[in-house]
N, CA, C and O atoms as a GROMACS GRO file, in nm:
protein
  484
    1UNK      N    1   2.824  -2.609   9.678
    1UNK     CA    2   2.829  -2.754   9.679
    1UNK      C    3   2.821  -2.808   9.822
    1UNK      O    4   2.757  -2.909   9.852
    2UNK      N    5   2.896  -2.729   9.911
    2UNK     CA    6   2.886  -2.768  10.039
    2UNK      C    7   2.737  -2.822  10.096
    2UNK      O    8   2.700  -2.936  10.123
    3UNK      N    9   2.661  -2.683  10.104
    3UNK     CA   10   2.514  -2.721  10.128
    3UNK      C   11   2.449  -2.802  10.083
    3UNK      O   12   2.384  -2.884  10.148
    4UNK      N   13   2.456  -2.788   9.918
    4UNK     CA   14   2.344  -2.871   9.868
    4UNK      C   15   2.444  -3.034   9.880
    4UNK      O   16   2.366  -3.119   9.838
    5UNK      N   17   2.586  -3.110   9.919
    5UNK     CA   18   2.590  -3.190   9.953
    5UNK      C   19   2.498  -3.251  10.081
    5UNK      O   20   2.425  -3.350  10.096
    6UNK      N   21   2.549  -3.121  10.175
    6UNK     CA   22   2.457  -3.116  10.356
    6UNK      C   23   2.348  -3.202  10.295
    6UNK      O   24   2.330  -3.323  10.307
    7UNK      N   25   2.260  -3.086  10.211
    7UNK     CA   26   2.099  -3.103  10.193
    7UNK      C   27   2.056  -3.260  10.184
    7UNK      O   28   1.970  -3.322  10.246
    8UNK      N   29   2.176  -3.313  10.053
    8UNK     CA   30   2.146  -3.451   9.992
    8UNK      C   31   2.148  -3.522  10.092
    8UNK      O   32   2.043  -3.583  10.111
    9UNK      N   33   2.268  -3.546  10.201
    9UNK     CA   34   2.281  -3.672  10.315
    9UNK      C   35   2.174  -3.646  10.355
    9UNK      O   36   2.098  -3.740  10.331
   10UNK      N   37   2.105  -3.528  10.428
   10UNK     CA   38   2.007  -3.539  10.503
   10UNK      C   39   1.879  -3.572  10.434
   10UNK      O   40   1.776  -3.577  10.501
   11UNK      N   41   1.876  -3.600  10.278
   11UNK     CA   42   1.773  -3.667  10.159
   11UNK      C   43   1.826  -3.827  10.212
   11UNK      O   44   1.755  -3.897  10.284
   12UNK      N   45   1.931  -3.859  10.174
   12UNK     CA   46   1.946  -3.989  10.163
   12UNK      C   47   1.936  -4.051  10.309
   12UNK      O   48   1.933  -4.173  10.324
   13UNK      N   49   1.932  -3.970  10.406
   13UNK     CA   50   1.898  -4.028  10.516
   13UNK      C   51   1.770  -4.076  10.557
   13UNK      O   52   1.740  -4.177  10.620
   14UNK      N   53   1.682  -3.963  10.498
   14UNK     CA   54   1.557  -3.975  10.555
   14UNK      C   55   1.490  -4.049  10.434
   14UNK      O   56   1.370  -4.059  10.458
   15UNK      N   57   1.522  -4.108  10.310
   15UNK     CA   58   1.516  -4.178  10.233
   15UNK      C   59   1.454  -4.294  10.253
   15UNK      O   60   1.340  -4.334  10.231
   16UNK      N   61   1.592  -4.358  10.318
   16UNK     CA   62   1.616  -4.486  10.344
   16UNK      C   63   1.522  -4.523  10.497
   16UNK      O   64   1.468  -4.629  10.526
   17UNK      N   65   1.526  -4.423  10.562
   17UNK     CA   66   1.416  -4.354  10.693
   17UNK      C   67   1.266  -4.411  10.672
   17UNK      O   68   1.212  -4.485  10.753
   18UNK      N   69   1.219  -4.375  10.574
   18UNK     CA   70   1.135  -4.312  10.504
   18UNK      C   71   1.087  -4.461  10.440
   18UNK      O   72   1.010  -4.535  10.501
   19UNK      N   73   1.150  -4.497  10.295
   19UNK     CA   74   1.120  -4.613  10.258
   19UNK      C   75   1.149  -4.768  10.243
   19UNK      O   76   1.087  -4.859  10.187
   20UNK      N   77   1.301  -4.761  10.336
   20UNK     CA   78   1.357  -4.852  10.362
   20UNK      C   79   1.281  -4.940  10.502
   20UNK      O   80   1.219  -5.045  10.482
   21UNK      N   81   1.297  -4.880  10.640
   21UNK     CA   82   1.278  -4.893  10.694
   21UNK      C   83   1.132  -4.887  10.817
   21UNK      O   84   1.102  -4.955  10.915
   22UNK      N   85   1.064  -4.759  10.739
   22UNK     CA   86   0.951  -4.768  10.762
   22UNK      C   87   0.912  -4.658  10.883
   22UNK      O   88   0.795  -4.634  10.912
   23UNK      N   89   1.080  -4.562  10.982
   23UNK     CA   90   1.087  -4.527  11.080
   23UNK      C   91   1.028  -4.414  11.063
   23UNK      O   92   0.954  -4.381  11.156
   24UNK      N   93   1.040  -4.317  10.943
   24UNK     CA   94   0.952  -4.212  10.919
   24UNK      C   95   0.905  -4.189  10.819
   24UNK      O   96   0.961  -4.147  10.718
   25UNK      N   97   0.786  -4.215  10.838
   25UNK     CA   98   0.655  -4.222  10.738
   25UNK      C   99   0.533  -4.183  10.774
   25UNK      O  100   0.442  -4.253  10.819
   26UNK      N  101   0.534  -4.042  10.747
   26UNK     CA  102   0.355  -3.985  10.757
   26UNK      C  103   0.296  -4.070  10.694
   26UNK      O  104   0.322  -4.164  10.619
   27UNK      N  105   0.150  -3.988  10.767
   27UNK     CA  106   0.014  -4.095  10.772
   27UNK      C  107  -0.023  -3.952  10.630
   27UNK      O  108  -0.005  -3.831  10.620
   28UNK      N  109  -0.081  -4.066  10.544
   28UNK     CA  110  -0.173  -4.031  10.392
   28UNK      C  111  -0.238  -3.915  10.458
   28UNK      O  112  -0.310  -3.932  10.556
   29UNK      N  113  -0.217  -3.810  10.413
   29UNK     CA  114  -0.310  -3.671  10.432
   29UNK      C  115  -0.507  -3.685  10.351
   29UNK      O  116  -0.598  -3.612  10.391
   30UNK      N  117  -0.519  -3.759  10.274
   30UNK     CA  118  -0.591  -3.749  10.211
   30UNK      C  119  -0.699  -3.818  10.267
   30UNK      O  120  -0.653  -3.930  10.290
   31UNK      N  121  -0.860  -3.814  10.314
   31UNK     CA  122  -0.917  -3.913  10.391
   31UNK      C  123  -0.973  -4.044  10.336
   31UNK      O  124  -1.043  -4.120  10.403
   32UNK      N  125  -0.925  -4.071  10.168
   32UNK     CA  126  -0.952  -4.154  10.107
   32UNK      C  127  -0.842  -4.230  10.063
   32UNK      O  128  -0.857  -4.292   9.958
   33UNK      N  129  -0.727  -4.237  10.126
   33UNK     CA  130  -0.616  -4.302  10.165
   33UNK      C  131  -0.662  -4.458  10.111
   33UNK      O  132  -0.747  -4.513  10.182
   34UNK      N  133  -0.609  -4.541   9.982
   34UNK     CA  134  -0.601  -4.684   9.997
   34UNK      C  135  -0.520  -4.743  10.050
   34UNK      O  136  -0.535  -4.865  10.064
   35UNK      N  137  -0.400  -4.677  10.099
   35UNK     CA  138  -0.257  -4.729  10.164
   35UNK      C  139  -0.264  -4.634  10.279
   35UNK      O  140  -0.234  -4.515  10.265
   36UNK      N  141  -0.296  -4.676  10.376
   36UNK     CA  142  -0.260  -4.599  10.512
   36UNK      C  143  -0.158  -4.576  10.558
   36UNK      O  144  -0.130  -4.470  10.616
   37UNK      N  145  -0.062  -4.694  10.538
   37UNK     CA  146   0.010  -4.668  10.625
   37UNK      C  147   0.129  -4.766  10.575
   37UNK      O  148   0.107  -4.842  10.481
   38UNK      N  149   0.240  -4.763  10.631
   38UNK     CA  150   0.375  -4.841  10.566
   38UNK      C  151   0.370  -5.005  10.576
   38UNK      O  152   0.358  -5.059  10.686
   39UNK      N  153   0.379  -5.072  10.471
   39UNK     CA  154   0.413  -5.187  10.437
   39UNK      C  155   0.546  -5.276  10.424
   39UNK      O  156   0.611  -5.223  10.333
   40UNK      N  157   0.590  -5.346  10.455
   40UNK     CA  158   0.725  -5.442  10.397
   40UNK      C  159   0.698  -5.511  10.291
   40UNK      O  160   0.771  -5.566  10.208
   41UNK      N  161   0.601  -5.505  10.300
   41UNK     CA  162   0.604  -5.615  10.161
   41UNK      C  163   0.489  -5.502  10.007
   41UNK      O  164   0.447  -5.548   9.901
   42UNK      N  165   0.479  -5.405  10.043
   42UNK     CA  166   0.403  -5.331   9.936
   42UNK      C  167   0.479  -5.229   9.897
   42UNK      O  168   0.451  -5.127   9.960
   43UNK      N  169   0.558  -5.216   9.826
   43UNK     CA  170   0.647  -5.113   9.802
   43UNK      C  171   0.555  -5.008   9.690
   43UNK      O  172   0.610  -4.902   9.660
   44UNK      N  173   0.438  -5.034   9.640
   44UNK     CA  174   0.374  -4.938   9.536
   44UNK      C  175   0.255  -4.860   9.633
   44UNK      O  176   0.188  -4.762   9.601
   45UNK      N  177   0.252  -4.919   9.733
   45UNK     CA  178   0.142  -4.889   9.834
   45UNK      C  179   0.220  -4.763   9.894
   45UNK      O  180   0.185  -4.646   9.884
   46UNK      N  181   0.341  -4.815   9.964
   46UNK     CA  182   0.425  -4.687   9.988
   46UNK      C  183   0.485  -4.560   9.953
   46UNK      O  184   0.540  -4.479  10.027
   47UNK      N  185   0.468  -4.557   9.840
   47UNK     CA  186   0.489  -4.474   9.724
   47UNK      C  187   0.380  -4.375   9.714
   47UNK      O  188   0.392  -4.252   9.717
   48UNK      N  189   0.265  -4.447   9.699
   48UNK     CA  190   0.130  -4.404   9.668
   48UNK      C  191   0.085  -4.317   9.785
   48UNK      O  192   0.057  -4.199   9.767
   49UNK      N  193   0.078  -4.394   9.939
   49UNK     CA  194   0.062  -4.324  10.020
   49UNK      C  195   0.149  -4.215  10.059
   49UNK      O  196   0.101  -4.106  10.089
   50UNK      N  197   0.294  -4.240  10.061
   50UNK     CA  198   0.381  -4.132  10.142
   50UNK      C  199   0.409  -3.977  10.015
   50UNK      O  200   0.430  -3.864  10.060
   51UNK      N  201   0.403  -4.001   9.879
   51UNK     CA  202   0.355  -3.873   9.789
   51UNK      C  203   0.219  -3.801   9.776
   51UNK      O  204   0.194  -3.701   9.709
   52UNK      N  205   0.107  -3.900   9.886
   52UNK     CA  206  -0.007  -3.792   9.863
   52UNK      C  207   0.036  -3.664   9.976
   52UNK      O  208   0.006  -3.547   9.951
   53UNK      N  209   0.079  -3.686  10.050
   53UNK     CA  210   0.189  -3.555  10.176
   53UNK      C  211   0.220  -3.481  10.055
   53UNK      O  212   0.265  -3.527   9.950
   54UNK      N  213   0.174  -3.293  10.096
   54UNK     CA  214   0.286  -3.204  10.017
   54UNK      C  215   0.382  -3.172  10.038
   54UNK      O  216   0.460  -3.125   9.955
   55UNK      N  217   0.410  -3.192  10.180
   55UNK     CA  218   0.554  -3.188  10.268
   55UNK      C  219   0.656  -3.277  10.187
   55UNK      O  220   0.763  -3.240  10.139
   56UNK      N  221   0.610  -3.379  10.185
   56UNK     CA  222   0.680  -3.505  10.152
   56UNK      C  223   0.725  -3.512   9.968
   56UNK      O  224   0.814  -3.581   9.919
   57UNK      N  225   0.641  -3.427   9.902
   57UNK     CA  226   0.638  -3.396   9.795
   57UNK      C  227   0.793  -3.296   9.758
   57UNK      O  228   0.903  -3.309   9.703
   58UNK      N  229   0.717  -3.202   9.826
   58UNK     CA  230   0.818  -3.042   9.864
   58UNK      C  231   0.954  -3.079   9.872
   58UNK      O  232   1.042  -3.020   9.811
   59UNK      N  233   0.973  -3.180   9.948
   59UNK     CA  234   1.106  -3.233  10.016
   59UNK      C  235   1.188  -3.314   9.917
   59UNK      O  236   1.311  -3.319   9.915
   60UNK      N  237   1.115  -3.369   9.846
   60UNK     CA  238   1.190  -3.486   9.739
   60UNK      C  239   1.190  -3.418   9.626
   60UNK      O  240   1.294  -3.425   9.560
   61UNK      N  241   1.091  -3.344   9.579
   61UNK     CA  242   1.151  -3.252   9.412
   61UNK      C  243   1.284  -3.129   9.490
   61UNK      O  244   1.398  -3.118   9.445
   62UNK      N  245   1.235  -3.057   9.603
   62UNK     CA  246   1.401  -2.942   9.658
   62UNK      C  247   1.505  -3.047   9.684
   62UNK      O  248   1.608  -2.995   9.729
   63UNK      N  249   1.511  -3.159   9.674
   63UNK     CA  250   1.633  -3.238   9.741
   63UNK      C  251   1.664  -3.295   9.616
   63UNK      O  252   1.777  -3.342   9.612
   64UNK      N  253   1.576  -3.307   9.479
   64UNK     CA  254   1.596  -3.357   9.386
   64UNK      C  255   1.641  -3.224   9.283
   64UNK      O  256   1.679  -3.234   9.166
   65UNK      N  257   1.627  -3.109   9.354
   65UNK     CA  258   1.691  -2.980   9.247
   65UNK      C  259   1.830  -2.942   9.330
   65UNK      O  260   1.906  -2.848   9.304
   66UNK      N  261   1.842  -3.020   9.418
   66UNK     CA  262   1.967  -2.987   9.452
   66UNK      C  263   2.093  -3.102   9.397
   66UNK      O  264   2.215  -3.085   9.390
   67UNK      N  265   2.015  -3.216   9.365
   67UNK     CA  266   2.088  -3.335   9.294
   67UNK      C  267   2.100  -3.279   9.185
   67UNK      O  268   2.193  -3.325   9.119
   68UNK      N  269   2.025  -3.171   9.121
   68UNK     CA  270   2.037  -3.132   8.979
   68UNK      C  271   2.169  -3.007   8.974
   68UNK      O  272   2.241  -2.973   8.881
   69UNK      N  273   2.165  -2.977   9.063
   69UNK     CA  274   2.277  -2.846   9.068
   69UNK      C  275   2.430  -2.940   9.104
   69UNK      O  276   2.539  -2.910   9.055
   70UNK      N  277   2.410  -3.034   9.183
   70UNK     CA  278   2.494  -3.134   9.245
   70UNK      C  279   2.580  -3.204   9.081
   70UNK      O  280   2.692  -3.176   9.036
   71UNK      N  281   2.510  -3.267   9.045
   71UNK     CA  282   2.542  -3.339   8.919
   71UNK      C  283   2.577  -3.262   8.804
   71UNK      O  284   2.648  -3.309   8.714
   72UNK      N  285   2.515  -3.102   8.801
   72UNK     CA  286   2.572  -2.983   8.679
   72UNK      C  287   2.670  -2.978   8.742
   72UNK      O  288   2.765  -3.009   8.670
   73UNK      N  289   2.692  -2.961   8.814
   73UNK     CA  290   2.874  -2.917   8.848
   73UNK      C  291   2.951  -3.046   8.815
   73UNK      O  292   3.036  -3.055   8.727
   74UNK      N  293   2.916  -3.133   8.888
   74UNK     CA  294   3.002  -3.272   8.883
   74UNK      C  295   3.026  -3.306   8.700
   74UNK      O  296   3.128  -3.360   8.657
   75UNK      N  297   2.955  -3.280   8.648
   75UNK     CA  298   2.951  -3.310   8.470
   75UNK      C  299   3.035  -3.237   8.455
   75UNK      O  300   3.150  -3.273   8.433
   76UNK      N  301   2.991  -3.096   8.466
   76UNK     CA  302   3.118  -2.980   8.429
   76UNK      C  303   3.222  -2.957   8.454
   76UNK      O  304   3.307  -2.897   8.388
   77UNK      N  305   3.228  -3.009   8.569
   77UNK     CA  306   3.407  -2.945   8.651
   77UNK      C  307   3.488  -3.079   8.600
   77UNK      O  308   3.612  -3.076   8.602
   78UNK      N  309   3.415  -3.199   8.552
   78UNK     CA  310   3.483  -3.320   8.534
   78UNK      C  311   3.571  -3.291   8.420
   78UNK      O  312   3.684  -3.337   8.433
   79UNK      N  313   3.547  -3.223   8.308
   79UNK     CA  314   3.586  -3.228   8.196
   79UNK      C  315   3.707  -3.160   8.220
   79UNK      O  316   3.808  -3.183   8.152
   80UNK      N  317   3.704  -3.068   8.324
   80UNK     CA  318   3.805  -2.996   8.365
   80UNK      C  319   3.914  -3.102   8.434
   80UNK      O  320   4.028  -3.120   8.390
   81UNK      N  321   3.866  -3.157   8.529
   81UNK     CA  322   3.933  -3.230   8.617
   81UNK      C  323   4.052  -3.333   8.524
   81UNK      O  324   4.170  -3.361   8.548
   82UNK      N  325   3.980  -3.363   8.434
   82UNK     CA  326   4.050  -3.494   8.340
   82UNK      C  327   4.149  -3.456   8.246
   82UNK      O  328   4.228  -3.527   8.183
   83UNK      N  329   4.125  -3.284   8.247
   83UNK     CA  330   4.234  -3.226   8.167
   83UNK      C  331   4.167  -3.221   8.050
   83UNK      O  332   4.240  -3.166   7.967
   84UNK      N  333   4.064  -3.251   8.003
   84UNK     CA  334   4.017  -3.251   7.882
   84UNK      C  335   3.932  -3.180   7.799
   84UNK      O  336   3.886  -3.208   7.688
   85UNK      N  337   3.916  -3.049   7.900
   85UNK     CA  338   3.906  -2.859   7.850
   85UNK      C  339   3.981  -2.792   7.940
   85UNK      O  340   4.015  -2.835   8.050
   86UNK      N  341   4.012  -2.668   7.885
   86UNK     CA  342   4.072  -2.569   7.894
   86UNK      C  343   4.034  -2.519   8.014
   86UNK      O  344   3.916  -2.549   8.030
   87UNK      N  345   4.071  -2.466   8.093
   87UNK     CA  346   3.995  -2.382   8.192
   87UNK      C  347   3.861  -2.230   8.200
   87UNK      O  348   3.794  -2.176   8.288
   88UNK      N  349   3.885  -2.215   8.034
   88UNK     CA  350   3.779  -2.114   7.975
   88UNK      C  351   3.669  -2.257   7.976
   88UNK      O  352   3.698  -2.376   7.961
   89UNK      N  353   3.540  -2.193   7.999
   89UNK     CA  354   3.400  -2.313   7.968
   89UNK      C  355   3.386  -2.288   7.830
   89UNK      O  356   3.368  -2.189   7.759
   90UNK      N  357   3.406  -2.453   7.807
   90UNK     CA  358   3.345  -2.493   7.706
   90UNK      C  359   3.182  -2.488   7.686
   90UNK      O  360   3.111  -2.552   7.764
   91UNK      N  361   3.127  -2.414   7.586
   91UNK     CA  362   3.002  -2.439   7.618
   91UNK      C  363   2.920  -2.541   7.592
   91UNK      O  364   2.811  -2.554   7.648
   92UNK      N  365   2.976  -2.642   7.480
   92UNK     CA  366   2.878  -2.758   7.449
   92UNK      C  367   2.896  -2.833   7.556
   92UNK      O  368   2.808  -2.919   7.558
   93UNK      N  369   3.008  -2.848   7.696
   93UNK     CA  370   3.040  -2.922   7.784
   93UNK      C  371   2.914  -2.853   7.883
   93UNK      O  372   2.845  -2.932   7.948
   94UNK      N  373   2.890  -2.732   7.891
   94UNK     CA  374   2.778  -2.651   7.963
   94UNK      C  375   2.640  -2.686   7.920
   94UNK      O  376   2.542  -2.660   7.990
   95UNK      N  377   2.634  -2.738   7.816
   95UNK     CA  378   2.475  -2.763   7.758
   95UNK      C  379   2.462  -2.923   7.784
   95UNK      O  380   2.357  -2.979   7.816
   96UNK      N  381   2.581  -2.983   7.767
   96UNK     CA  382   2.541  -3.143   7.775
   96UNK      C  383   2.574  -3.133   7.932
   96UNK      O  384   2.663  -3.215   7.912
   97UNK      N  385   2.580  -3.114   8.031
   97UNK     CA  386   2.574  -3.090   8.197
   97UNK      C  387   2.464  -3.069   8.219
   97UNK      O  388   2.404  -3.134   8.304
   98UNK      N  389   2.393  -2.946   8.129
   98UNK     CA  390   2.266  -2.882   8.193
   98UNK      C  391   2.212  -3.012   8.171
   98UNK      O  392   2.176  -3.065   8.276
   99UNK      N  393   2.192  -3.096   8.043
   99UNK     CA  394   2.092  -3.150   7.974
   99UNK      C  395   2.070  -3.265   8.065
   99UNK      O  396   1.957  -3.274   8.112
  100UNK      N  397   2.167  -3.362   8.101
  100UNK     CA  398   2.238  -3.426   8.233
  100UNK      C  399   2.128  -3.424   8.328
  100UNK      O  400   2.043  -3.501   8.372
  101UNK      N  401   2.165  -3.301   8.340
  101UNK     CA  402   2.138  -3.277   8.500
  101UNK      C  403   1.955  -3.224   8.460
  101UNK      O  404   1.905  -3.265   8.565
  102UNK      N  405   1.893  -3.193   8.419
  102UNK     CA  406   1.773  -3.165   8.430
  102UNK      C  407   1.686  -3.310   8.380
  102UNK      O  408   1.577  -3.342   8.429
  103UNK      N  409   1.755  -3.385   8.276
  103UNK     CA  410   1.688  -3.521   8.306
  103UNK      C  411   1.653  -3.591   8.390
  103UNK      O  412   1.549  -3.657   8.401
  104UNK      N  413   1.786  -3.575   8.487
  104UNK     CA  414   1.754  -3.710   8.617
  104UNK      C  415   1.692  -3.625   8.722
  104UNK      O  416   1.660  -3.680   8.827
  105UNK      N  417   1.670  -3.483   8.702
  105UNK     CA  418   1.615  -3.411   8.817
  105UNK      C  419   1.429  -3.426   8.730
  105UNK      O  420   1.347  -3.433   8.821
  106UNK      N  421   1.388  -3.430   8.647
  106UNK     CA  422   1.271  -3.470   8.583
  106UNK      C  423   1.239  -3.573   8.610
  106UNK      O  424   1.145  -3.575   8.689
  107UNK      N  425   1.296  -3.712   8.563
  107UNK     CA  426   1.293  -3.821   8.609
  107UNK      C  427   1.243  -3.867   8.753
  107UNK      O  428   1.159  -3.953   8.782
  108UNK      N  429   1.328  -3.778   8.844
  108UNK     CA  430   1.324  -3.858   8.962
  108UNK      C  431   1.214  -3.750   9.031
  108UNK      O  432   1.199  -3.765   9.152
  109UNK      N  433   1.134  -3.640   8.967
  109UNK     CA  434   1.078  -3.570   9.008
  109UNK      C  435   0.930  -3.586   8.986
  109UNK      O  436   0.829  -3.550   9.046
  110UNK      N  437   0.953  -3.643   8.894
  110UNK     CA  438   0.836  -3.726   8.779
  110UNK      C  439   0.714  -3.808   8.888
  110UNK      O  440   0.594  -3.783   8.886
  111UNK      N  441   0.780  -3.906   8.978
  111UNK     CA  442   0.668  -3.964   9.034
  111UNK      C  443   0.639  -3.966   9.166
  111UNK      O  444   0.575  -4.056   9.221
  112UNK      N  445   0.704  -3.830   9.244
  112UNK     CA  446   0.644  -3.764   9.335
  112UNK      C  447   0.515  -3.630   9.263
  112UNK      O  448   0.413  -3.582   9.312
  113UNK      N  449   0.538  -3.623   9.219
  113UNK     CA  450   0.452  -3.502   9.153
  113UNK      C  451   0.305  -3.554   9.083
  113UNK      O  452   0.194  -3.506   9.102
  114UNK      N  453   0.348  -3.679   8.986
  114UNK     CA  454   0.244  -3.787   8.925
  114UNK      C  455   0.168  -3.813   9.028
  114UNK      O  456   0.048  -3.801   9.003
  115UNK      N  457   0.205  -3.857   9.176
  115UNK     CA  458   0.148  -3.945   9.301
  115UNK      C  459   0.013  -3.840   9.344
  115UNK      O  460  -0.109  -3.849   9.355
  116UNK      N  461   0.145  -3.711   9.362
  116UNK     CA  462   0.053  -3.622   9.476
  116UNK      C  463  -0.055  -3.571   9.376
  116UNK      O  464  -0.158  -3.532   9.430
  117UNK      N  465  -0.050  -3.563   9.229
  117UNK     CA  466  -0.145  -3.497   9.136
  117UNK      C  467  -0.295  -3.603   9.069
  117UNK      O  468  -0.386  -3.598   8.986
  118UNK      N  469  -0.225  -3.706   9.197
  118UNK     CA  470  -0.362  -3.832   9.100
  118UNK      C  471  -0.317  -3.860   8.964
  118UNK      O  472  -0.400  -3.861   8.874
  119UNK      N  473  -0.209  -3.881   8.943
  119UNK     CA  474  -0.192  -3.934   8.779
  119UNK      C  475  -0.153  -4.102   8.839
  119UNK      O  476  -0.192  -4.189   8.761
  120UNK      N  477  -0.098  -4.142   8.938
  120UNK     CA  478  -0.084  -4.243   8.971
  120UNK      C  479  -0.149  -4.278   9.057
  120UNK      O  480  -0.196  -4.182   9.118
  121UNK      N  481  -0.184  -4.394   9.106
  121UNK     CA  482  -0.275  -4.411   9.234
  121UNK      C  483  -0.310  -4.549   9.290
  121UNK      O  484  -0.381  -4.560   9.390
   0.00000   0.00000   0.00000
């Protein structure tokens, strides 16, 4: 948990880096780029351009499988925490964690992957 917390700040840093602010943002790898380059006021432009990068790709689904390992524990150990299993694992508490946790890691994995694959554009 330690690490993959590490991992996340240094996600949510370069995040907000990234699409908040505009401070780090590769240039579109692709030479048919419709969005070159970072906008304030185009937030679908930014999207579009900064997921055609595989770097940039790479970085947000591993930072988004570490939110997935992040959030299986946090589901699981909760039930524990609240007193409300046993200290043996429950396993339907283990299947609804996994289930949890591989949604929002799909989800949020979903449209970096869509971007860089031309399903969005």
């Amino acid at each position: 948990m330690r690490w993959g917390g590490a991992l996340l700040l240094v996600f949510i840093v370069f995040h907000i880096l990234h699409f908040t602010t505009g401070t780090v943002f590769p240039v579109a790898s692709r030479p048919d780029a419709q969005y070159p380059g970072f906008s304030h006021t185009d937030v679908y432009g930014n999207v579009v351009s900064a997921f055609r990068s595989i770097w940039v790709v790479t970085f947000y689904v591993v930072a988004m499988f570490f939110l997935l390992l992040h959030l299986f524990h946090g589901a699981w150990s909760s039930m524990r925490t609240l007193g409300l299993s046993k200290p043996s694992g429950n396993p339907l508490h283990r299947r609804v964690s996994t289930a949890i946790a591989v949604i929002v890691w799909l989800g949020f994995s979903a449209i970096p992957v869509a971007v860089f694959l031309g399903v969005v554009r």
